[in-house]
Residue, then its C-alpha position, 0 to 999 in steps of 0.5 A: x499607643x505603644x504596647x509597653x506604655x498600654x500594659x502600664x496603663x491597664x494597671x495601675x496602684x491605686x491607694x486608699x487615702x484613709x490607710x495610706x502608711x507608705x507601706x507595700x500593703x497596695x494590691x496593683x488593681x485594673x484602671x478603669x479604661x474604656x467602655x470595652x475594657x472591664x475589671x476582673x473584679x468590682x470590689x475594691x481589693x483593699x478593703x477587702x484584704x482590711x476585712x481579712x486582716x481584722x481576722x486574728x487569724x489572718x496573719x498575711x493575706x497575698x494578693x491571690x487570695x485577697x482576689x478569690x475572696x472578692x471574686x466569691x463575694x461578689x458571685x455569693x451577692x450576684x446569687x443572692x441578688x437574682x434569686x431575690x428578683x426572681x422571688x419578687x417577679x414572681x409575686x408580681x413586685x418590682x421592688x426588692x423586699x427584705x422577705x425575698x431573702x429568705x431566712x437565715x436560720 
């Protein structure tokens, strides 16, 4: 494959169907290639950028931001994922419980 039409095909425009105005509100995410390629961010970028506009105070979010945001809320999620595993392990569980959350107080 030539390296003009490769680089085309790692990234594409995807668009969410239930919002899809024609508008330039799509953010150019990874396509999903083969096994040894993965995306920088698991997240679907779109909804995230419509979770921080239903914010009043976010006016414009660019696609810097909208990916930092995803990027932290998945390493928040992973943490709190694995800290939970390790909480359930050690009460000799191999199932997940709300109390291995912890509390948020």
């Amino acid at each position: 494959m030539e390296p003009e039409l490769e680089r085309k095909a790692e990234v594409e425009e995807t668009r969410d169907p239930e919002h899809d105005d024609g508008t330039a509100d799509e953010i150019p995410q990874p396509a999903l290639l083969s096994a040894g390629h993965q995306r920088a961010v698991k997240l679907p970028l779109t909804r995230v950028k419509a979770l921080m506009k239903a914010d009043p105070d976010v006016s414009l979010a660019s696609q810097e931001s909208v990916f930092i945001i995803a990027k932290a809320t998945e390493l928040f999620v992973e943490t709190i994922a694995k800290d939970a595993f390790v909480y359930a392990q050690q009460n000799k569980r191999k199932t997940l419980q709300r109390k291995d959350l912890g509390t948020l107080d």
